[in-house]
N, C-alpha and C positions, 0 to 999 in steps of 0.2 A: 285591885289596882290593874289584875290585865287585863279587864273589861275596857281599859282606853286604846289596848290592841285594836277593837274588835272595831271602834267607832274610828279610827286612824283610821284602820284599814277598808271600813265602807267609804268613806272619804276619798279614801286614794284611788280605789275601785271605780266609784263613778269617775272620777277625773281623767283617767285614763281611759274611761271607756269611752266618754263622748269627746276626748282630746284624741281618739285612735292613736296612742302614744303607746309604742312601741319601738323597743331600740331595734331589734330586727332591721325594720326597715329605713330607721334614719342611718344605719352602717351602711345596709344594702344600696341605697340611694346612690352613697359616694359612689360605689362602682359601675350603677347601672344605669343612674340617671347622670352621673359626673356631677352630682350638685351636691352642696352643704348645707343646702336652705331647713333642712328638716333635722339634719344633724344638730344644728345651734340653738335646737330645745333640748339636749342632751345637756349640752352647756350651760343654758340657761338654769336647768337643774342641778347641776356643779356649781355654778359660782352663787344659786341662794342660798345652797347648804354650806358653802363655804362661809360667804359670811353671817351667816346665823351660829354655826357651829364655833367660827373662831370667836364671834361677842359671851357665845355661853362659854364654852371654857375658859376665857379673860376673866367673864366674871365670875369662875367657881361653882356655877352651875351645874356644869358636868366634865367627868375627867376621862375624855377617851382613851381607849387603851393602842397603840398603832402595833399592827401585825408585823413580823419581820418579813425579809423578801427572801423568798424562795424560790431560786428562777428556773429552774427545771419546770419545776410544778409549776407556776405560773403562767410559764408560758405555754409549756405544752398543755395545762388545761385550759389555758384562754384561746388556744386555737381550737381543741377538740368542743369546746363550749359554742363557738363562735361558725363551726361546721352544723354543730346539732341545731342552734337556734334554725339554720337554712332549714331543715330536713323537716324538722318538725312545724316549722311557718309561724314561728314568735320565739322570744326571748322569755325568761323566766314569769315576769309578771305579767307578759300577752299573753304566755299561757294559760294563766290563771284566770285572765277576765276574757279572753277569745272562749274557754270552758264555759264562761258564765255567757256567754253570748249563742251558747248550744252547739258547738262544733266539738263532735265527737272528735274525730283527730286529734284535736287540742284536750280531750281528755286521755285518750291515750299514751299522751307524750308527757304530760303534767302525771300521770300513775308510774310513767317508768322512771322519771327524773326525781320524783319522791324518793322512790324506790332503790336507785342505783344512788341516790345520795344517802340514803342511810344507810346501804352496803360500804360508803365508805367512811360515815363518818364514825359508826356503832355495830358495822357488820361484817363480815367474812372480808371485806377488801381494805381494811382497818389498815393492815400490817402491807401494802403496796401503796396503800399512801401516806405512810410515815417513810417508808424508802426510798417513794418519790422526792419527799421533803427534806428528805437526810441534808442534802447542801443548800445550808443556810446563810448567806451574805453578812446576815444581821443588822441589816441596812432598813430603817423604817421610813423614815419621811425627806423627803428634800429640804426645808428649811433647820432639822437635825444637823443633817449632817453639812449643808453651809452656811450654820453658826448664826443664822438670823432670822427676823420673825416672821412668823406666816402669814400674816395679815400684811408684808410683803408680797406672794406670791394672790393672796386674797385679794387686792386693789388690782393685781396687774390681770388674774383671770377676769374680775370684772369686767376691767376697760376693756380687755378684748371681745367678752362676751355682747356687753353692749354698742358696740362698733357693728362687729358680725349680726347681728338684730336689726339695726338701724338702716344695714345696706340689703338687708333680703328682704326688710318691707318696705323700703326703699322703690327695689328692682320690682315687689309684689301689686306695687302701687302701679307700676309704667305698664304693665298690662292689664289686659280685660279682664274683669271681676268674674272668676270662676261661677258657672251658674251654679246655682241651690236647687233642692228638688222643690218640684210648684208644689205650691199650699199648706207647705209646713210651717207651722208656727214656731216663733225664735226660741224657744226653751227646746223646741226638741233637734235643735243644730247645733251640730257639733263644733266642739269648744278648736279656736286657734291653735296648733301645733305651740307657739310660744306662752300665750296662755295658761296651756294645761303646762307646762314644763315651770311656770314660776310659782303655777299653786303648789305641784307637789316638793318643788323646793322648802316651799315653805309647811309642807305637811311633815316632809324629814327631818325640820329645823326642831317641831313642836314633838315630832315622834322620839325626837331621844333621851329628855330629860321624863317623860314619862316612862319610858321604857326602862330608863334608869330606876325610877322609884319602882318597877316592881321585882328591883334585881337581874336584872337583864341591861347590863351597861352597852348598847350598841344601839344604833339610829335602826333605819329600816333595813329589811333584810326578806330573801326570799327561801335561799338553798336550804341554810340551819331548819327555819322552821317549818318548811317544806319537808324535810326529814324526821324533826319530831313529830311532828304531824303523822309521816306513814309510822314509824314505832310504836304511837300512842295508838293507830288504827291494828295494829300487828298484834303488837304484845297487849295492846290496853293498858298501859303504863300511863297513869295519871299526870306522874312527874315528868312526861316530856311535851305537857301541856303549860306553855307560858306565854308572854306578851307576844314572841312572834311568831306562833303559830293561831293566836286569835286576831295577830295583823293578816293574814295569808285568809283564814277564813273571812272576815270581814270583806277583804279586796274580794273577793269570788262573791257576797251578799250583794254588795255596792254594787257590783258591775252587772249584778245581775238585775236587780233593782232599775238600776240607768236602761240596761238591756232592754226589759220589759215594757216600759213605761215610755218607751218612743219608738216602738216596733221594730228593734233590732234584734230579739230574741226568735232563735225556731232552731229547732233540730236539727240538724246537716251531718249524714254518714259520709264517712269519708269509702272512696274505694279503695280494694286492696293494696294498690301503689301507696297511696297516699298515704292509708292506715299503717306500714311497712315502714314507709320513712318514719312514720310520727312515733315507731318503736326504738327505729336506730339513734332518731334525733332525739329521745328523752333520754334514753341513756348516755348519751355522749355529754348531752347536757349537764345531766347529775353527778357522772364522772368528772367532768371537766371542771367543772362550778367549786368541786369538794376540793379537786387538786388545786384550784388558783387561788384556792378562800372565798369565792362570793361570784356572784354572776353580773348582770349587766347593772343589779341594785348594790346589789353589798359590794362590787368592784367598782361598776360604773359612775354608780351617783357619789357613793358615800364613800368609799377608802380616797377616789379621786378629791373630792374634798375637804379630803385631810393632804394631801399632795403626799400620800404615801407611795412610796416604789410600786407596793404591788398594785394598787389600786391602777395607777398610770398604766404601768408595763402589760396590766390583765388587759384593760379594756386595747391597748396596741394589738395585743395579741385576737383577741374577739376578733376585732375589727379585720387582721387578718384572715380567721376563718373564716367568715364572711364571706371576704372577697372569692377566697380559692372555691368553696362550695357554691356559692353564686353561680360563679365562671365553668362551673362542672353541671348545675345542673337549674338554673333558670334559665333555660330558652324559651321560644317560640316551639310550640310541637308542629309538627310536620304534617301538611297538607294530605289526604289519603287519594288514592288515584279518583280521578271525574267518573262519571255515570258512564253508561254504554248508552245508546239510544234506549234499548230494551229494556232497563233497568226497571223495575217499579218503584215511582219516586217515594217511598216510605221512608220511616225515619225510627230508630227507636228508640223508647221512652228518655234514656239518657241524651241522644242527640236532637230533642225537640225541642225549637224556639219559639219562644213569645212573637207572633206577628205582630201585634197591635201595634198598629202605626197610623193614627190620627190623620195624617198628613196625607197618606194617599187614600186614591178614594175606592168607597169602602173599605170600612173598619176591618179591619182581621184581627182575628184573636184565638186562642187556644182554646181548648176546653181543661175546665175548673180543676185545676189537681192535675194537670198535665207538667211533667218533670217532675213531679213531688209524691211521696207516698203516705197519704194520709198526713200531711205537715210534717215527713220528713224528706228531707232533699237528700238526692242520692246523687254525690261526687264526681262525674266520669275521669277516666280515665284519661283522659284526653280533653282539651274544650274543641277538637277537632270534628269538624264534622266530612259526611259523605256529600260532593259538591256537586253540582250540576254544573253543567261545561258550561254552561255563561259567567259564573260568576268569577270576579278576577282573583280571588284566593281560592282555593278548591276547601278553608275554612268557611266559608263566608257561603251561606244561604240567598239565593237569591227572590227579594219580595215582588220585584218590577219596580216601573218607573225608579230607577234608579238610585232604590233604597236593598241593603243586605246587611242580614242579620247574623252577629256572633254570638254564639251560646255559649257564655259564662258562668253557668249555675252549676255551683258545687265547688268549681276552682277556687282554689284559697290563692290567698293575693301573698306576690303581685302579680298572678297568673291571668287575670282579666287585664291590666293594662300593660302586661308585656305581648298577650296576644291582639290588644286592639292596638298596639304601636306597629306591629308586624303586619296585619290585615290591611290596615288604610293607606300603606306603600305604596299595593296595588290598586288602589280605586282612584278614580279618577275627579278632578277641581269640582266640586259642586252636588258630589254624588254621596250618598249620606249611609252612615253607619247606624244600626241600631243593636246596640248589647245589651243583653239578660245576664246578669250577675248577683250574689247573694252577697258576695265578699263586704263587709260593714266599710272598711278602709276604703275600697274601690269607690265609694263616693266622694270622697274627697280627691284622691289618686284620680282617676280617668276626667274628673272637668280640671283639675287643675294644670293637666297635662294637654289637656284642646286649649285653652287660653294661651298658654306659652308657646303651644304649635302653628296657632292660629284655625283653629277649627271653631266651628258655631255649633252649640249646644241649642238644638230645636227645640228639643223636647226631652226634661228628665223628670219621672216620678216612681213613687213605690205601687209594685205590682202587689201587694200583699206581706206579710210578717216576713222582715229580712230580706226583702225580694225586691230588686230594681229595674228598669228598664232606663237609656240615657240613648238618645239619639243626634247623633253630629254630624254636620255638614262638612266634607273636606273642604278648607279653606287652601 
C-alpha cells in the first residue's frame, strides 16, 4: 500500500516542477515584489485541502488527528525555518524537486535538513526539543475551541480565496501577456502559478485517505519523512521506510522526470558562498521545521487546513523569517570599480556572457562550453561583472548599439530578477538588456516582471540544457 506514496509523490513532483511552485518565493514576493499575486496559490492550495478534507472526515473517511500548539517551539521554529528556506533558495519541497532539477546547492541543503531533522526528531537533539515543547497551550484548532463547525471557516477561506484569484487574473489580464520562449511547444510550458496550486490541493485531498490505509494517518508531509529517509539511509532501518518517505522519493522521481523531458535538467555547482549558505539554510530548516511540527507542507498546506493554531501561527512565523532574512541578505551586489584605459579587456570563465544577439548586426556568440564545464555550470560568486567605463552599471557588459549584457548563470533566483531590476535603472528608454541565466523560475519571474514594468521582450530562447538567454527593450 505505500507504493501510492511513491505515485502521489511523482505526481506532486511534476506539478510543482513545471508550476515553479515554491513557497519560498510566494512569502518572498510579499516583501520584495510588495505583491500577493503568487502568494494566492498557497491559498488556493489551503482552501482545496480544506474542503476535501472537511467532506472526508464528514464522511468517516478519515480521522485526523490535530497537534496541539506549542508556541515557543512554533514560533521560534517558524522563523528559524523561514530564515533557512532564504539561505538555502527554497522551501522544503523546492528543495527536493530544485535537487531533481540538478542544483547541487539544493542538494546540499536537502542532506543537511534531512539530517538535522532527524537529530531532532530520533537523535542527540531529542531531549532540546521536548524542552522547547515543554509549554503546551493545549489549544488545537480554531473552530474547537469557538464551539462551531469548520466547514464554517472552510466556505469563508474559500470565498476569500476565490475573490483574491479572480482580482489577480483580473489585474493579469489588463496587462501585456508575458512573452514565452520562441518555439516551445505547449506541453513543455510551464503550468500557471494557480493551476498547479489547485492540482496539488487536490493531490493532498487524495494523499490522505491512502496514507491512511497504509497506517500513516496524515495527508502530505515533507520534514517526518525527510528524516526517516536519512535513518533508514544511516542506520538501514527498514522500519523508517513508509508512505511518506516513498511520497518525498516519488516528488524527487517526478520532478526529475518533468526536469528531463523539457530541458530543465543540468548540473549546476554552486560556489563557495553559496554552498555555505545551503549548509546553514538546511540546517536551520530541519531544526526549525522539527520545532514548529511541519514545514511550508505539513504547516503550510495541511495543519493550515485543518485551521489549526499551529498550522496558522507556523506559516505567520515562516512568513516572518522571510522577510527578516530577505531584508539582510537579497540585494543587488555591488558594481566592481570600471577598467583603466590599460586594462586588458578579458573576462574570466565565471564572468563570461552569451553575446548572441540576433538583432545587431553581426551575430556574436560564445564559444561552445563557455561558462560551463563539461555541462556543469559553475555559480559565481557574484552575477557582477568587471565593467567597461561606457557602460551604465559597471554590472552590465557593453555589446554596442545600445544593447548590454547581464550574466546570470549560476545565480539561483531571485538573484537574476533582483539584479536585472537594479541594471535597467541605469540604462536608458529604448536601450536593450540582454541576460544569460540558468535559474528554471527566472523564466517566468523576469518576462513577468517586463510586462508589469512595461519593457518589450525582443527576443527570449533556450541556449542549451537549463540555459536562457531573454532580451528587453527598456520601455
Amino acid at each position: 500500500m505505500i507504493a501510492t506514496g511513491l505515485l502521489i509523490g511523482a505526481l506532486l513532483g511534476a506539478v510543482m516542477q513545471r508550476g515553479r511552485f515554491c513557497v519560498t518565493g510566494m512569502l518572498r514576493d510579499i516583501f520584495l515584489q510588495r505583491s500577493w499575486r503568487t502568494f494566492v496559490a498557497l491559498l488556493i492550495v489551503i482552501a482545496v485541502h480544506a474542503v476535501g478534507i472537511a467532506a472526508l472526515t464528514s464522511a468517516g473517511v478519515i480521522a485526523p488527528e490535530y497537534p496541539t500548539f506549542a508556541p515557543v517551539a512554533v514560533v521560534l521554529g517558524g522563523l528559524m525555518f523561514g530564515v533557512g528556506i532564504i539561505l538555502a533558495g527554497g522551501c522544503a519541497s523546492g528543495t527536493w524537486y530544485r535537487s531533481a532539477e540538478g542544483l547541487v546547492g539544493s542538494w546540499i541543503a536537502l542532506i543537511m535538513y534531512a539530517l538535522s531533522a532527524a537529530a531532532m526528531k530520533t537523535g542527540p537533539l531529542t531531549g532540546f526539543a521536548a524542552w522547547m515543547k515543554g509549554w503546551d497551550t493545549g489549544l488545537t484548532t480554531l473552530p474547537e475551541v469557538l464551539g462551531v463547525s469548520p466547514w464554517l471557516f472552510v466556505v469563508v477561506l474559500a470565498a476569500i480565496t476565490v475573490f483574491l484569484a479572480r482580482h489577480f487574473l483580473r489585474k493579469e489580464a489588463r496587462i501585456p501577456k508575458p512573452a514565452a520562449l520562441d518555439g516551445r511547444p505547449a506541453w513543455k510550458r510551464p503550468l500557471h502559478f494557480y493551476t498547479a496550486g489547485a492540482l496539488i490541493g487536490v493531490l493532498g485531498v487524495i494523499a490522505w485517505p491512502l496514507s491512511a490505509a497504509s497506517g500513516r494517518n496524515d495527508g502530505l508531509g515533507i520534514t517526518t519523512p525527510s528524516s526517516n529517509f536519512a535513518n533508514f539511509v544511516v542506520n538501514g532501518s527498514g522500519e523508517s521506510i513508509d508512505w511518506g518517505v516513498m511520497l518525498v522519493l516519488g516528488l524527487f522521481a517526478g520532478a526529475f522526470i518533468a526536469a528531463k523531458a523539457t530541458g530543465e535538467f543540468r548540473v549546476r555547482v554552486p560556489d563557495a558562498k553559496a554552498a555555505t549558505r545551503s549548509v546553514g539554510g538546511g540546517v536551520l530548516m530541519g531544526v526549525g521545521a522539527a520545532l514548529a511540527g511541519g514545514c511550508t507542507v505539513g504547516n503550510g498546506m495541511v495543519q493550515t487546513s485543518l485551521f489549526s493554531f499551529q498550522g496558522w501561527i507556523a506559516l505567520a512565523s515562516i512568513a516572518a523569517g522571510v522577510g527578516l532574512a530577505a531584508k539582510i541578505w537579497l540585494k543587488p551586489s555591488k558594481a566592481e570599480a570600471a577598467r583603466t584605459a590599460g586594462d586588458p579587456e578579458t573576462y574570466s570563465t565565471d564572468e563570461t556572457v552569451d553575446d548572441t544577439v540576433d538583432a545587431v548586426d553581426g551575430e556574436r556568440s560564445r564559444p561552445e562550453g563557455a561558462g560551463v564545464f563539461g555541462g556543469f555550470a559553475a555559480a559565481p560568486a557574484s552575477v557582477a561583472l568587471k565593467s567597461r567605463e561606457e557602460a551604465p552599471s559597471g554590472k552590465l557588459r557593453d555589446l554596442g548599439d545600445g544593447y548590454y549584457a547581464l550574466d546570470s548563470l549560476g545565480a539561483v533566483c531571485p538573484f537574476p530578477l533582483i539584479e536585472a531590476k537594479d541594471v535597467m535603472k541605469t540604462l536608458s528608454p529604448g536601450e536593450h538588456l540582454v541576460i544569460d541565466f540558468d535559474c528554471t523560475q527566472a523564466t517566468e519571474a523576469i518576462p513577468h516582471w517586463a510586462a508589469e514594468d512595461g519593457h518589450e521582450v525582443t527576443d527570449f530562447r533556450e541556449k542549451g540544457e537549463a540555459s536562457w538567454q531573454i532580451t528587453l527593450r527598456k520601455g
